[in-house]
N, C-alpha and C positions, 0 to 999 in steps of 0.2 A: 504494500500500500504506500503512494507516496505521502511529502508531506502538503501536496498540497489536499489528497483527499483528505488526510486525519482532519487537515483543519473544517473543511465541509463537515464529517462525521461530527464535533467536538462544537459545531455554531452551538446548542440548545447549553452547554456548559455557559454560555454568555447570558443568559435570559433571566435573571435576578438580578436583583438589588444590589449584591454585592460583589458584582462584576467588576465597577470601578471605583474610587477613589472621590473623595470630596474634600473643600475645605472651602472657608469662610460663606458655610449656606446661613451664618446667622445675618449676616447684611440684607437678606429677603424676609426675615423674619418679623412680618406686618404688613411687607408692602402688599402694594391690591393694583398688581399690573394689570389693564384692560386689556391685553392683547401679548401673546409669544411668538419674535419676529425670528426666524432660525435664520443665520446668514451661513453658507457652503455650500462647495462643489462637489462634483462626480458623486464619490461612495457616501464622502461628508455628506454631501447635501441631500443627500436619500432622506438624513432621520429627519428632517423637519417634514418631508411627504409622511414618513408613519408616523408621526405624532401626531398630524391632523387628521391621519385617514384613522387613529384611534382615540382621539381625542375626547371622542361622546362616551364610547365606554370608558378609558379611565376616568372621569370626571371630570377635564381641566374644562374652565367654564368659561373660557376667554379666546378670540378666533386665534388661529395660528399662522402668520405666513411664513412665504420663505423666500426669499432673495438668494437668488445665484450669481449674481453680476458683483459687480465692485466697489458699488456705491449704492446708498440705503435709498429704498423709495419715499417720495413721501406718503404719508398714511394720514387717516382723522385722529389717529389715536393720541392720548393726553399722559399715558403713565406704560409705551410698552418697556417691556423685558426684553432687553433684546442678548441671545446666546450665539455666539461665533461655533462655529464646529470644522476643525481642521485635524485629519489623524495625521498627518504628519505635523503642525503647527507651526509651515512655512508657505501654507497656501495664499498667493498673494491677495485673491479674490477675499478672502475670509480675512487676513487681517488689515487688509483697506477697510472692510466694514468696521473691525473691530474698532481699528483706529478715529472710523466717525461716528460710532457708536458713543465712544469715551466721550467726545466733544460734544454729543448731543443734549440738549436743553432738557428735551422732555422725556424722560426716562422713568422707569423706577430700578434701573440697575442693568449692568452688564453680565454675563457670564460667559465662559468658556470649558468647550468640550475638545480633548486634543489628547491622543496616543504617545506619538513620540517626544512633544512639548515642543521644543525651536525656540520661535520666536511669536508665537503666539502665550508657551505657557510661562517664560519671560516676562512679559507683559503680564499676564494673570498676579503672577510673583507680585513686580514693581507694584498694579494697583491696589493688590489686597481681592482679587475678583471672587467670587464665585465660581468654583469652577469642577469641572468632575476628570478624573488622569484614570490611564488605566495602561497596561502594560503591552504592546500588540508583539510580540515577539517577530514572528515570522509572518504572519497576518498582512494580508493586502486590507484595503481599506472595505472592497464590498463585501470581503469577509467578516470585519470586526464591525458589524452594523448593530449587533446587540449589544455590545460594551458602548457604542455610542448610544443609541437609543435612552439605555440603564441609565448612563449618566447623564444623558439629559434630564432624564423624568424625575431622578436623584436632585437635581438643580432645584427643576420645579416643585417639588416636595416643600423646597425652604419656602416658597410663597405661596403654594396650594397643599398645606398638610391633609387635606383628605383627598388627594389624589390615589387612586387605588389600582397598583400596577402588579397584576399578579408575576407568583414568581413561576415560569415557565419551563423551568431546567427540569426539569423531570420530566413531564406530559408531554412534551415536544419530543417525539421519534422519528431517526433518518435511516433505519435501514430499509422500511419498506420503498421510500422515498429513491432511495437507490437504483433498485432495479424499474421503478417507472421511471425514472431520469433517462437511464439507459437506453429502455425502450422506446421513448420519445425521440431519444438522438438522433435512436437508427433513421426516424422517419425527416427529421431537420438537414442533414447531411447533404450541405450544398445547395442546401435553400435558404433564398431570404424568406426572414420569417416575420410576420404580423402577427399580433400579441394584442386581443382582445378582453376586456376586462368590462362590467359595470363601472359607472361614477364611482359609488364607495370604494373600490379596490382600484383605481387607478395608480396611485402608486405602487403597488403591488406588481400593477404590469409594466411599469416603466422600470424597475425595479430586475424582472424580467427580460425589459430588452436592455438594459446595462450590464445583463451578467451573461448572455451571449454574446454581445458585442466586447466587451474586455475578455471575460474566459475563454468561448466560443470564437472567437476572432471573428464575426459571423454578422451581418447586415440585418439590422433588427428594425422593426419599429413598433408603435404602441400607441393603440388608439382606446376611448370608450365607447358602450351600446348603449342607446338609443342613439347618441350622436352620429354615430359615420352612415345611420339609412340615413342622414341629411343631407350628405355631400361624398366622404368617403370610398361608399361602394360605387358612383357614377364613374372614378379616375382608376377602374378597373374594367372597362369596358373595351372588349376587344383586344386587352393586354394579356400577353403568351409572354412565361418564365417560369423560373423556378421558386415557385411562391410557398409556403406554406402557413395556415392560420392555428395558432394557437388560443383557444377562449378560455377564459379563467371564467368559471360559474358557482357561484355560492348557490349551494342547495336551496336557501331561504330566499330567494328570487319570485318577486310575481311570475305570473304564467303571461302577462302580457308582456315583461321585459325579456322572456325567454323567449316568445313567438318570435319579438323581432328578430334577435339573435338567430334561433334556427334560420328564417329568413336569408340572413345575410350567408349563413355556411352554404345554404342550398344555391345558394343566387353562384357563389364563390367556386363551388364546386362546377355547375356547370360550365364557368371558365376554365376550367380545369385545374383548380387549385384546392387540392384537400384539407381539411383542417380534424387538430383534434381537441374536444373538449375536453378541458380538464376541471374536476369537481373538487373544489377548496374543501378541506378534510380539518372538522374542528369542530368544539360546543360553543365554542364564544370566535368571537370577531376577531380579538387578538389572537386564538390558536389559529384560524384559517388563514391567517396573512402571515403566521410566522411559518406555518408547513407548507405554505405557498414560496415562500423564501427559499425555505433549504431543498423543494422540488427543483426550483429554479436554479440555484445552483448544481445540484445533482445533474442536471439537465447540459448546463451548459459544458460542466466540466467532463462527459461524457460525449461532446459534441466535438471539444477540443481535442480529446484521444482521439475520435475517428479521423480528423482534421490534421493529424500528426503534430499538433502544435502545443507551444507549453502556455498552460493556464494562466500559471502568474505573471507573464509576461506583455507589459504594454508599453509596445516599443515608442511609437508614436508619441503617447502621451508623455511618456520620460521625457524626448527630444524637445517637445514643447514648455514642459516644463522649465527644464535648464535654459534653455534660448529666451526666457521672462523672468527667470528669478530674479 
């Protein structure tokens, strides 16, 4: 087994509380932020999609956005929080925010989430911030998405004490998960793939097409249903390739958002592009998006052996990297 499967096997060891590290959460200790602004990139910038896409179930009662860009939007908001997330904590995206985060008027505080530290947990240091560390050894960043997540919710804990974020390191299992990754592969191999999700699980499926395209090396993309019978399915008309549709389906789906869906496979199929549905496996919303997670990895990293190419590897992004730091 390599090391980058143990680390797929070993994601649900991430999914508690005590994943990562904290300090100075007593600085939120009263405040009553309106709003959690997530600023991060790539794998970073994933957790503030699953904070919002879980948001209603852990209870956090204030909307959430997320900025991936370099510079913070403006918002109505009067008291946000706003959290930096960089696992390495030299992403320059994430500490341009942080940096005008600091300077910004209307706050109820900053914090920061970060693996390696740098020069983001630096900065955490110097202000006294809020902040959650955790340890990624060998870990690429889409991998260590529950030690981010954990520390985030850890963060918000200090200003939402009844946030209620179950601990999921046990109930979370990847070996069945395994040999459906597998199986899926076989059928992905050399196809661009479309990655269908409901609204609620939209991150989920972007999530999806980030871990094919960095693991998979693999041409991805990632829309939601009802939306794409509005416009979507017409810019497949008459188009011949090597397509194929993956749908992420939550059991608890009306039968009307499911008709459209069949719809669209059937429509899809007849252009000759097969798809396969796949049914999010869980009793709560948080298990179906985290066994959705570690399919998704199973999947992709299963796509990269048939592809003869190695997982952890993202040449591209390195290069781009270093050519901006």
């Amino acid at each position: 087994m390599t090391e980058y499967e143990n680390s797929v096997r070993g994601l649900p060891e991430q999914l508690h509380s005590g994943a990562a590290q904290t300090a100075n959460l007593d600085k939120l200790r009263g405040a009553k932020p309106d709003a959690v602004i997530v600023c991060g990139m790539g794998g970073s910038g994933l957790i503030g999609d699953i904070l919002r896409a879980t948001a209603g179930e852990i209870g956090l009662p204030v909307p959430v956005l997320t900025v991936k860009h370099e510079t913070l939007p403006a918002t109505p908001f009067k008291r946000p929080l706003y959290v930096c997330v960089s696992f390495s904590g030299e992403t320059s995206e994430a500490l341009s925010c942080l940096k005008a985060a600091l300077k910004e008027k209307h706050k109820t505080g900053v914090a920061v989430v970060t693996g390696q530290g740098g020069k983001m947990r630096r900065l955490a240091e110097e202000y006294g911030l809020p902040a959650a560390f955790f340890t990624p050894g060998h870990l690429t960043p889409r991998l260590a998405s529950g030690y981010m997540y954990y520390g985030l919710t850890n963060i918000l804990r200090g200003a939402f004490p009844r946030l209620t974020v179950r601990d999921l390191s046990r109930s979370i299992k990847t070996a069945g998960f395994a040999r459906e990754g597998a199986s899926l592969a076989k059928r992905l191999k050399g196809k661009n793939v479309l990655i269908y999700s409901d609204e609620a699980h939209a991150a989920l499926g972007y999530i999806w097409k980030i871990s094919l395209n960095e693991t998979g090396k693999t041409a991805a993309f990632a829309g939601t249903y009802p939306e794409i019978n509005h416009n979507e399915i017409v810019g497949f008309e008459g188009i011949k390739g090597p397509w194929h549709g993956v749908w992420l389906m939550d059991p608890a789906l009306g039968k009307t958002i499911k008709s459209k869906a069949d719809f669209v496979i059937k429509a899809l199929k007849c252009g000759g592009i097969e798809s396969d549905k796949i049914s999010l496996k869980g009793k709560t919303a948080e298990e179906k998006f985290w066994n959705g997670v570690i399919l998704a990895e199973w999947t992709s990293l299963n796509v990269a052996k048939l592809r003869g190419v190695r997982p952890e590897e993202t040449k591209e992004i390195d290069e781009l990297k270093k050519r901006f730091k």
